[in-house]
C-alpha positions in Angstrom: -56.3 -154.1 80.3 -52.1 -154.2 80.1 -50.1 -151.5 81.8 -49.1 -150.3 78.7 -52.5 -149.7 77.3 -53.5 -148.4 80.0 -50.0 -146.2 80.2 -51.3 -145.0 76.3 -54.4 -143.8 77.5 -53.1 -142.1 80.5 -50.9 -140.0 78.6 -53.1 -139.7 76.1 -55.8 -137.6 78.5 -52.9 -135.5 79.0 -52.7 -134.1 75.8 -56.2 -133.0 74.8 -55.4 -133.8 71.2 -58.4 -133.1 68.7 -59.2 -136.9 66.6 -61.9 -137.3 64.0 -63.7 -139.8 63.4 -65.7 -139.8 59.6 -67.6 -142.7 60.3 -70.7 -141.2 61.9 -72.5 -144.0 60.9 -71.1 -147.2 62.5 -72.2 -147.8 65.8 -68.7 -148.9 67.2 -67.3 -145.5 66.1 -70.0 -143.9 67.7 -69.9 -146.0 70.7 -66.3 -145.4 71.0 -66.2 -141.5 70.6 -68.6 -141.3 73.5 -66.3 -143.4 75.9 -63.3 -141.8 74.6 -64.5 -138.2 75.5 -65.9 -140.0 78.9 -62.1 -140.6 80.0 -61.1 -137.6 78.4 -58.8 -139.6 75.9 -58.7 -136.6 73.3 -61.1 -134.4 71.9 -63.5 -136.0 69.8 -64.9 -135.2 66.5 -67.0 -137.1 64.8 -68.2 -136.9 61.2 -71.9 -137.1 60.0 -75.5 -135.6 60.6 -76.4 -135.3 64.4 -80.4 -136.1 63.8 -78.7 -139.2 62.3 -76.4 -140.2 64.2 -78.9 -139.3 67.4 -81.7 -141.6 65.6 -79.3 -144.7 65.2 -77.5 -144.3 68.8 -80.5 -143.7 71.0 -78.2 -145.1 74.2 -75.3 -143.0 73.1 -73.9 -140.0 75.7 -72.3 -138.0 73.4 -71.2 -135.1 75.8 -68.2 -133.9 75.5 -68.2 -135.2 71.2 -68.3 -133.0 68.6 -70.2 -133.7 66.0 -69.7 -131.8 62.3 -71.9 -132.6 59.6 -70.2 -131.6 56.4 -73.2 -131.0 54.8 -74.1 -128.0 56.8 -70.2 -127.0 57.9 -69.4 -123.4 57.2 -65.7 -124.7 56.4 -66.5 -127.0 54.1 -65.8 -124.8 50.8 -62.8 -124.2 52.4 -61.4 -127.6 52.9 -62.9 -128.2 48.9 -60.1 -125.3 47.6 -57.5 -126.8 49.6 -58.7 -130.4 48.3 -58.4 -128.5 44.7 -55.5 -126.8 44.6 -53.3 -129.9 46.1 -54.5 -132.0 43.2 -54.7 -129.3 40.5 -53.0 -131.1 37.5 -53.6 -134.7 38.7 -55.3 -136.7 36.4 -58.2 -139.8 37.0 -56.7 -142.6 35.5 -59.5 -143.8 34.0 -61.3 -141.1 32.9 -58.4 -139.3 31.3 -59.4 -136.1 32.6 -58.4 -133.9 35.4 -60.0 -135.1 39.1 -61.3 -132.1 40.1 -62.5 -129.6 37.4 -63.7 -126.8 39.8 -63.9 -126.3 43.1 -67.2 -127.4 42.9 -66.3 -130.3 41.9 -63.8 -131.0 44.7 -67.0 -130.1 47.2 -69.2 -132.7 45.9 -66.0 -135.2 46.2 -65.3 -134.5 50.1 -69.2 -134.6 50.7 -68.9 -138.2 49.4 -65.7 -138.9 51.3 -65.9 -138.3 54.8 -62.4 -139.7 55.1 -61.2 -137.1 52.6 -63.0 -134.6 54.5 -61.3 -135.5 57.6 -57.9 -135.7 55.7 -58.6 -131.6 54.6 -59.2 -130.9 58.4 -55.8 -132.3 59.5 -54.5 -130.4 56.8 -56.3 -127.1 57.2 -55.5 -127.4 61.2 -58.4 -128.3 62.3 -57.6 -131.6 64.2 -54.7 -133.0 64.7 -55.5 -136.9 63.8 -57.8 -139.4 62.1 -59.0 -142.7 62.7 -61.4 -144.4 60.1 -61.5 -147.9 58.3 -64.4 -149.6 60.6 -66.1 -149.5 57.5 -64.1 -148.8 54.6 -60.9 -150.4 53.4 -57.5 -149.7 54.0 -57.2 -147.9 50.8 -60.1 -145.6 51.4 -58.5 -144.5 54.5 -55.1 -144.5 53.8 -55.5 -142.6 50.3 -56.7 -139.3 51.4 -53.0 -139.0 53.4 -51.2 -139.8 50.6 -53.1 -137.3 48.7 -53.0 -134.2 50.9 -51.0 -134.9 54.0 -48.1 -137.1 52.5 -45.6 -138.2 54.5 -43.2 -136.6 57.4 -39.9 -135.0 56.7 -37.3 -137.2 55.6 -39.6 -139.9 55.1 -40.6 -141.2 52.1 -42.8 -144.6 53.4 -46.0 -144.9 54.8 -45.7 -148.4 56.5 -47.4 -150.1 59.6 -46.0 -151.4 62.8 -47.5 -153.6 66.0 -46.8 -152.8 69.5 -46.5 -156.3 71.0 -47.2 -157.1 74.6 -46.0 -159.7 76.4 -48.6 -161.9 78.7 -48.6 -161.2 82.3 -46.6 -164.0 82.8 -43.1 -162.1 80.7 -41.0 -162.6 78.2 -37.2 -163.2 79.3 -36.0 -161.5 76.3 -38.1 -158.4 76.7 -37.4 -156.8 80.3 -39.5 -154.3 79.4 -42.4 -156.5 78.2 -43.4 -154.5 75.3 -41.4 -155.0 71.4 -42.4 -153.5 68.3 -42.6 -155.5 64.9 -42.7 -153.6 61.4 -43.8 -153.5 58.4 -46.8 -156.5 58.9 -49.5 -155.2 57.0 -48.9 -152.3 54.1 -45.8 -152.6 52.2 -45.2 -155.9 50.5 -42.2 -156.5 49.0 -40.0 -152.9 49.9 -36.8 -152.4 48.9 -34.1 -151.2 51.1 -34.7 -147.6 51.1 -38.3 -148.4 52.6 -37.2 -150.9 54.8 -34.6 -148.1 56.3 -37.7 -145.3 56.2 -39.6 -148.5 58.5 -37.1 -148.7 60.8 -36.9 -145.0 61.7 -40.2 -144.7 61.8 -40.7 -147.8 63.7 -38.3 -146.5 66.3 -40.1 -143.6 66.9 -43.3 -145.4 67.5 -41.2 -147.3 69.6 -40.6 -144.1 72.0 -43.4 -142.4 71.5 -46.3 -145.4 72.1 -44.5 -148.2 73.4 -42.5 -145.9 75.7 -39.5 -148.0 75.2 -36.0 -146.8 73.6 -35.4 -148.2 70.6 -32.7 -150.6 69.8 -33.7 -151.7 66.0 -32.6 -155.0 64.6 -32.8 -155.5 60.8 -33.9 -159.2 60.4 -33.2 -162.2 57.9 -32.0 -165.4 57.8 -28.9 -164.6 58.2 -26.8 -162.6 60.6 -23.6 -160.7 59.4 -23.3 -162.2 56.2 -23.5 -165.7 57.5 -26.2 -166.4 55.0 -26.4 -165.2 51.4 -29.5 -165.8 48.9 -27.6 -164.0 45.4 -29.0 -166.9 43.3 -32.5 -166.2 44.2 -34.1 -163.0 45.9 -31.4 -160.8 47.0 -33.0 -160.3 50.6 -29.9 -160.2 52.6 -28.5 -157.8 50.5 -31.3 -155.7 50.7 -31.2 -155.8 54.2 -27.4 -155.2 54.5 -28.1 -152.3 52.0 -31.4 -151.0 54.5 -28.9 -151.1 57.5 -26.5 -148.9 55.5 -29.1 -146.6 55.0 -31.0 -145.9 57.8 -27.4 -145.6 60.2 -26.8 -143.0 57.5 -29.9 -141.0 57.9 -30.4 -141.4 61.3 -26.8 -141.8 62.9 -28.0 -141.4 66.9 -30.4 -144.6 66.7 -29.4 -147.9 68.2 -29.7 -149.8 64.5 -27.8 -152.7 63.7 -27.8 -155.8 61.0 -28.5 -157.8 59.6 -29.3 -160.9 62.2 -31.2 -163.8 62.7 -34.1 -163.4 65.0 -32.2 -165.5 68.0 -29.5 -163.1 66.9 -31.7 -160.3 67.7 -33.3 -161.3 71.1 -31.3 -164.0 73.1 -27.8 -162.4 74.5 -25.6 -165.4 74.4 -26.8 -166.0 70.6 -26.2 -162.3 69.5 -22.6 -162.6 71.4 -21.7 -165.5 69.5 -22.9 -164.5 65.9 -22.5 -160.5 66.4 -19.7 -159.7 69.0 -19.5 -156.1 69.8 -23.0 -155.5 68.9 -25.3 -153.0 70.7 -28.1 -155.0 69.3 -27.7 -158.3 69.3 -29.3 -160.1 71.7 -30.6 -157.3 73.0 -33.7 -156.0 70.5 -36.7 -154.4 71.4 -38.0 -153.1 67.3 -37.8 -155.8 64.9 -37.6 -154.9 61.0 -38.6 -157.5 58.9 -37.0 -157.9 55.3 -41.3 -157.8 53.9 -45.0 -158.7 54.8 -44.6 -162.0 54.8 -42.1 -162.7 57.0 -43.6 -159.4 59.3 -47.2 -160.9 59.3 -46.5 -164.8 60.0 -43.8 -163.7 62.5 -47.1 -161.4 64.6 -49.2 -164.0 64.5 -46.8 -166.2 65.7 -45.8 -164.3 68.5 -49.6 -163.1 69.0 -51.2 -167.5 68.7 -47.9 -168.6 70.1 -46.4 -166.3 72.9 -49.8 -164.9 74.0 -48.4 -161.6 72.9 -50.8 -158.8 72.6 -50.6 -157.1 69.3 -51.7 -153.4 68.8 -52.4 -152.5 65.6 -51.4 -152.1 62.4 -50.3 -148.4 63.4 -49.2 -146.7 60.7 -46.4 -144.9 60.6 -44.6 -142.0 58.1 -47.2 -139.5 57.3 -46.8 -136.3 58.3 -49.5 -135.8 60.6 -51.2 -139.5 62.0 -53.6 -141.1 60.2 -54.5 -144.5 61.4 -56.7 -147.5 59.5 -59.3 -149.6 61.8 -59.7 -153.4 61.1 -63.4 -153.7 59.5 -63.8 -156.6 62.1 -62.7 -153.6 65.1 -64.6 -153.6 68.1 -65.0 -150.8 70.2 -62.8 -151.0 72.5 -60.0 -151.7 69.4 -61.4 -148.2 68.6 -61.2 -146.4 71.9 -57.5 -147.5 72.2 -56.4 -146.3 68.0 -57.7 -142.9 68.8 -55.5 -143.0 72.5 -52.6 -143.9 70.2 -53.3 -141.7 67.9 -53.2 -138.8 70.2 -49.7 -140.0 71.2 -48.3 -139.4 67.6 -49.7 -135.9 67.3 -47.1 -133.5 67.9 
């Protein structure tokens, strides 16, 4: 295990954060809840029947887990009327009518959607994250937050970001041995008011997982205006415009732009092409102008540099949610609900 996962999950146990889990009925989650509350990572609660989950998890300790079934939870019309009342008026696109008639109706909705249920718990109070997508997609999970916890003041992006750790071997351009890399899997094409919301939010995933202080380059192909693309996509604009923005809402961060990746990380690169940057050369969160260039340049560094890359963690919602990879194994699990303690406040 690195030091800094292992650094996550020791200040995770500090924290006693309450996580639920909805998916009761994947083995991995379950497996993973029971180690979890074994090193005392957060308080666990996981969704589902307990006869169930008990039948298909014969080897499972769960001490220390709790389990809710919805079914039979004496909050459950509660977390239906706050389910109703924050979509009262919305309508189901393809039905033309509203998405919850009744109350009722918004009760037989959750107690389809453990993820939803979940979602209403984090918004009611009663936990204070949520970690699902083992078996359900990114939009299953991620829909529920955008729904009823929507996204943390001043933010108006939900994006994703990977911590990135170098091999045991170092990285001369990371003393620290730990970078973060955003947006790489959610946002596709933003424009420069969500690549500013990415940054800021990437910085402070930077402080508060990594445990690194953020000094954010904003990256393309070109570094101070050395490189323009007018003709075609606009991108360094975009970026330029992205800079702008987030040194505007968040004047205290160490943000600077736009530069070429060698820009970015090698000193006597950033001195040449950026002089009298705090940045240049000298990056630890890298902002990527969209997914592609965000995804290829992970894997790169993951395949390449032996880096290794935690996450997608996503970032801007008001209280954190975060998606599993279908392919997760349990130990991928056991560290998303660690990090996910972190960003509870």
């Amino acid at each position: 295990m690195s030091q800094v996962l292992q650094n996550i999950k020791k200040q995770a146990s500090l924290l006693s954060k309450r996580i639920v889990l909805p998916e009761g009925e994947d083995k991995r989650v379950v497996a993973a809840a029971a180690q979890a509350a074994k090193e005392k990572l957060a308080s666990v609660i996981l969704l589902g029947s307990i006869a169930e989950i008990e039948k298909n998890n014969p080897d499972a300790d769960l001490t220390g887990v709790t389990v809710i079934d919805p079914v039979t939870n004496d909050k459950t019309d509660e977390y239906a009327a706050i389910l109703f009342e924050a979509r009262k008026g919305k309508i189901n696109k393809k039905t033309g009518l509203p998405e919850y008639a009744d109350i009722a109706a918004a009760k037989a909705g959750i107690l389809k959607d453990y993820t939803m249920y979940a979602a209403l718990m984090l918004k009611a109070g009663d936990a204070d994250g949520l970690v699902s997508g083992a078996c359900h997609s990114t939009a299953n999970t991620l829909r529920p937050g955008l729904q009823v916890i929507k996204t943390a003041p001043g933010i108006k992006t939900v994006s994703s970001s990977f911590v990135m750790i170098a091999p045991d071997c170092g990285n001369k351009y990371l003393p620290d041995g730990v970078a973060v890399f955003a947006d790489c899997a959610i946002n596709i094409e933003p424009d420069a008011q969500q690549i500013a919301d990415i940054a800021i939010s990437s910085a402070e995933t930077a402080k508060t997982i990594a445990g690194i202080e953020p000094r954010v380059a904003m990256l393309s192909f070109s570094t101070k205006g050395s490189g323009n693309d007018d003709k075609y996509f606009k991108s360094v604009p975009k970026m330029q415009e992205a800079t702008r923005l987030a040194k505007e809402a968040a004047p205290d961060l160490i943000l600077d732009g736009e530069f070429q990746f060698d820009a970015a990380v090698a000193p006597e690169v950033g001195k040449l092409k950026a002089p009298g940057s705090t940045v240049a050369g000298n990056a630890n969160v890298f902002i990527f102008p969209n997914i592609n260039a965000g995804n290829i340049g992970y894997k790169i560094a993951q395949r390449f540099g032996g880096f290794l890359a935690l996450g997608p963690i996503c970032q801007g919602f008001a209280k954190p949610i975060n998606d599993l990879s279908r392919g997760c194994s349990t130990e991928d699990v056991i560290a998303v609900i660690a990090i996910t303690a972190l960003q509870a406040k």
